[in-house]
N, C-alpha and C positions, 0 to 999 in steps of 0.2 A: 332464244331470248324471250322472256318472261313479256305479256302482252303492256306492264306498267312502265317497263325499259322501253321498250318500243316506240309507243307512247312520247315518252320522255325524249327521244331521241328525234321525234319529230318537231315537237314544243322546240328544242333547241335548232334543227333545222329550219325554224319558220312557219309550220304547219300549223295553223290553229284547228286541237286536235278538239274533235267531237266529244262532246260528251255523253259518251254510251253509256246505258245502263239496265240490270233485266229486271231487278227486283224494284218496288214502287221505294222511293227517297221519301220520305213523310216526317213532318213535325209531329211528335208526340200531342196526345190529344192532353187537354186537363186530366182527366180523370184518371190516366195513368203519369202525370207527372205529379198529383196527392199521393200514388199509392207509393213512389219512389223516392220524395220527401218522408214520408211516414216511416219507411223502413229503414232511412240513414240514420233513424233515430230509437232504430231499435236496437235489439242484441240480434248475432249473427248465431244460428242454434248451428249452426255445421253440420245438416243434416246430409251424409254422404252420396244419398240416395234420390236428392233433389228435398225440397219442402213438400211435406205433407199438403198441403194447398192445391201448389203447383200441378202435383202428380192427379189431385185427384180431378181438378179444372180438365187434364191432357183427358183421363177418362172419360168426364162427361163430354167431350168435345166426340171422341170416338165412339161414344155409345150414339149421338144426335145426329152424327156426319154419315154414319157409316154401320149404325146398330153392333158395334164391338163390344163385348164385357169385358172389360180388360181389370185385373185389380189393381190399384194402382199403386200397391204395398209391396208386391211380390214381382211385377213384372214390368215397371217402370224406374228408368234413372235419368235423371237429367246430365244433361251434358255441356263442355262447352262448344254447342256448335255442332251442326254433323259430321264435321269432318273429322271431330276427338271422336264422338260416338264410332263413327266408323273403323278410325284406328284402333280403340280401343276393342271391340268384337274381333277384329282379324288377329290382333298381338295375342287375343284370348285361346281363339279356337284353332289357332293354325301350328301347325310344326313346321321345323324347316324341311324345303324339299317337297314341302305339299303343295298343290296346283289349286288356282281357283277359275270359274271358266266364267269370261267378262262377255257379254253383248255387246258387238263393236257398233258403228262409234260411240264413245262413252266418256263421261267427265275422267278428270284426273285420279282415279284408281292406284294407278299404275307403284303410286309412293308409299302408301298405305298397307297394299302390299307385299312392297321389297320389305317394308320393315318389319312384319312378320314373319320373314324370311322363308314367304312361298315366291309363286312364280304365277302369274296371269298368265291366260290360254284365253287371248281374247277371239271372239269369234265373230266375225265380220254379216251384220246386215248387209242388206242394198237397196239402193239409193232407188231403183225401178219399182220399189214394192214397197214407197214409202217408209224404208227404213225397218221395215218393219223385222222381228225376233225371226231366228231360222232356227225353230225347236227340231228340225231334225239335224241342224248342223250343231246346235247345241248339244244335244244327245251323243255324237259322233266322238266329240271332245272329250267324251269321259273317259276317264282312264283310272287304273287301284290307288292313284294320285290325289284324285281330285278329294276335295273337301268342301269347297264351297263355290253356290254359284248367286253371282254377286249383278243383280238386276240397278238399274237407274228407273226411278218410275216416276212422275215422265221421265224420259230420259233427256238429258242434258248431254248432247247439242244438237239433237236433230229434232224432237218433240214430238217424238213417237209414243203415244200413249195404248200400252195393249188394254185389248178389252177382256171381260170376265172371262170367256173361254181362254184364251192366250193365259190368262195368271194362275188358271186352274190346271190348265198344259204345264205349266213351267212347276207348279207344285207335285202334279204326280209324276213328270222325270225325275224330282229330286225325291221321293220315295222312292223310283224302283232304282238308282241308285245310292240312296243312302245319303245324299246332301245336305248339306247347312246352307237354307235358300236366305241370302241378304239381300234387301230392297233399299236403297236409297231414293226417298220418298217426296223429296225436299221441295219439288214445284207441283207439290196434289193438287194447288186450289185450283191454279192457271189451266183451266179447260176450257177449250171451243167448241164450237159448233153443237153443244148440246149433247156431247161425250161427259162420259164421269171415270172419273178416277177408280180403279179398282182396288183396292191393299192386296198383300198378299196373306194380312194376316185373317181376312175374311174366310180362308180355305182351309185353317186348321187343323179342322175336321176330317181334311184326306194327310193330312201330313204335317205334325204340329212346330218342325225343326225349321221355325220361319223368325226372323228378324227383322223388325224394321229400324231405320236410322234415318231421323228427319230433323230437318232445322224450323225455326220458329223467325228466322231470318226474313225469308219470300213476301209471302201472304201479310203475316204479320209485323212487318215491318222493322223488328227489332234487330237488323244488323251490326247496328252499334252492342249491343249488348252481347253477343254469340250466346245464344239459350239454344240448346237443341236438348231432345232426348232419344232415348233407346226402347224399344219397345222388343220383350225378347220372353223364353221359358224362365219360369223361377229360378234355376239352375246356373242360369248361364247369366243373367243379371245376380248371382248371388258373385260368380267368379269374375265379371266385369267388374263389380263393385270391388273388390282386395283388389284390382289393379288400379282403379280409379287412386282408391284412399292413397294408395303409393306415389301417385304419378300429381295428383291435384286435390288432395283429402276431397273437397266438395265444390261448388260453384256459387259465386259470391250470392248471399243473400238478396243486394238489391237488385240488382238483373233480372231475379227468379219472381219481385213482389211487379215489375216491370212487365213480364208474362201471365203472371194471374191477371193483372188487372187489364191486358190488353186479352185475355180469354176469357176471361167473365163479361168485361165490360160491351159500353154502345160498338159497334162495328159499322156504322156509318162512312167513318173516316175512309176505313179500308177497303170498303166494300165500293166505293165509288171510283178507289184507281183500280181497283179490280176488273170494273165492269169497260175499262177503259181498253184493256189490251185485246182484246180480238180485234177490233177498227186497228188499232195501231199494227198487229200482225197482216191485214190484209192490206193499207197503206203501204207498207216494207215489201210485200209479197208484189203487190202489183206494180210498184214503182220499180223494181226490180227487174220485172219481166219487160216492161217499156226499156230502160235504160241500155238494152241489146244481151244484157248477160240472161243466162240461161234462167225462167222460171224456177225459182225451189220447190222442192216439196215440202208445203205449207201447214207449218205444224199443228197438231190436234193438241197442242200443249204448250207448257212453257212460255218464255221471253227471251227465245232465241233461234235461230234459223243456220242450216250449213248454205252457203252458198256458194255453189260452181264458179271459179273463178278463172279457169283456166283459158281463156283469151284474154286475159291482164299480163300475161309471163309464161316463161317457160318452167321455169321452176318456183318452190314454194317461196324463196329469196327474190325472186325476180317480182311475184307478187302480192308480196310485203312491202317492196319498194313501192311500188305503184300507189297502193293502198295508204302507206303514210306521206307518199308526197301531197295526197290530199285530205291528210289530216282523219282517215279512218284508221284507229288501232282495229285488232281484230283478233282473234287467235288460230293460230294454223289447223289443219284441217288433221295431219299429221301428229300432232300435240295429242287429238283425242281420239287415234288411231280411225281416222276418217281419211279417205283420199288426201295425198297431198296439192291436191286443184282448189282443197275446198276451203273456206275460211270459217271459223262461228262469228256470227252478230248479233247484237242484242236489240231487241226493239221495245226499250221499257221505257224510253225516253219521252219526254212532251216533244208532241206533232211537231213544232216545227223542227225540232232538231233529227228525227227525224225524215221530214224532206228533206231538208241539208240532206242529209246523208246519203238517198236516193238519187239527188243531183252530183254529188259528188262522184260516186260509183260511175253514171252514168261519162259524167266528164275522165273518168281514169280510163272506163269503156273506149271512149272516141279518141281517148293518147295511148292507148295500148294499138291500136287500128294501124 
């Protein structure tokens, strides 16, 4: 069951369910709601490829963030959303019957996939090692099959962020077999403890068959509007783009004048719930380890954490129940090929909801006993 039914299923039980959340909820600032009035009054150019603007904003963001030259004529498309981007590269590059090799636990892959009718070869981290990539059990998985091996970076739900050496491992297995290496990029800003974010697209230079697919969602707070893009070879944004035009010709103008002006413009707004979630991951983390359940391991990433649950239930059904009798939705650990003990939780929410949430666990802790 879908974690919004669950949810729902509680509300109707009585449960006053929390309000979870990973990405920051943010009022639009002035200055992007001039640039969004100004565009409903303009003409829509249907540029299939994203606005020339747009694309070139994504550039300069990547040349400042990260020193990438990226052009942003030949090797950028806007999307709606990472999740089209994504589909869209796998329906591109995939035959049926071809494998793609997933780093387990890992967000929702799993549909994206079917519908380009390969088959995920997900390959299980562990949880002792910080979740961390098992590039030699990665390597193991390859077979005349594979085509593509399809990274989460942070990854989503454990917020395991590899370091330079790990994305430059993960770049020359996919040389010496021949790989299509895809990153899903989508929570880069969300770093702690004074870790950075790596790309994959940094490493080119040893292997150029790299993709990334990120949303403008997170950091940038434009969830309302689903703006993502693709960052890929000229090649292969030439043959995304004929499927694009077929599937959604382009992405609405005003969304896209909504993203320049939230990438060029002040970054104040954003940069101040930003600076808010590592206290709220260590809040979550510590409240956690008091409440009697097991410690997580406390991610170097993201706005979200797996948590051992398994002294709540026996099973993953047994610890759903428990979890929404006191109004925590959650999503199974199983869902993103994670233990089924484990749940994901989000900790984007303002503090107190929050500790709610910490007291609550702890109270399903002491009726699980």
């Amino acid at each position: 069951m879908a974690t919004r039914d669950r949810a729902a299923r509680a509300a109707r039980d009585g449960a006053a369910v929390l309000p979870l959340v990973g990405a920051p909820v943010l009022p639009m600032p002035e200055h992007v709601r001039q640039a969004v009035r100004r565009a409903m009054d303009q003409p829509d150019p249907r540029d299939s490829r994203g606005l020339p603007e747009l694309r070139a904003a994504i550039a300069a963001e990547l040349a400042r963030e990260h020193g990438l030259h990226v052009d942003p004529e030949r090797r950028l498309l806007i999307t709606h959303g990472a999740m089209q981007g994504l589909s869209l590269v796998l329906r591109t590059v995939l035959a049926p019957g071809e494998e793609v090799i997933v780093p387990s636990p890992t967000f929702f892959f799993d549909g994206p996939i079917r519908e380009a009718g390969a088959t995920a070869v997900h390959v299980p981290a562990h949880e002792r090692d910080g979740w961390a990539l098992d590039l030699e059990a990665l390597e193991a998985a390859v077979t005349p099959r594979s085509r593509v091996l399809l990274l989460c970076n942070p990854n989503n739900p454990t917020g395991y962020l590899p370091d330079a050496a790990t994305v430059a491992a993960v770049a020359d297995l996919a040389a010496r077999h021949g790989l299509l290496v895809v990153s899903d990029d989508s929570w880069q800003h969300f770093t702690f403890d004074g870790r950075r974010y790596q790309p994959v697209e940094a490493f080119a230079d040893r292997w150029p068959h790299l993709v990334t697919v990120t949303s403008l969602s997170k950091y940038y707070a434009l969830a309302s509007w689903r703006v993502g893009y693709v960052l890929a070879p000229p090649p292969l944004i030439e043959a995304i783009e004929c499927r694009f035009q077929w599937e959604a010709v382009c992405c609405g103008a005003v969304p896209q004048h909504a993203a320049i002006a939230t990438l060029t413009g002040p970054r104040d707004w954003l940069d101040q719930a930003l600076s808010t979630y590592q206290a709220k991951r260590d809040r979550v983390c510590d409240g956690i380890a008091a409440s009697g359940l097991p410690e997580p391991v406390r991610p170097a990433a993201g706005a979200f954490l797996l948590v051992d649950c398994a002294s709540l239930g026996d099973t993953p059904d047994d610890i759903d129940r428990v979890l929404l009798r006191h109004g925590i939705a959650s999503i199974r650990g199983g869902d993103l090929h994670a233990p089924g003990t484990h749940v994901r939780l989000t900790f984007g929410s303002p503090e107190p909801v929050l500790d709610e949430l910490v007291h609550r666990l702890a109270a399903a802790r002491r009726e699980a006993r």
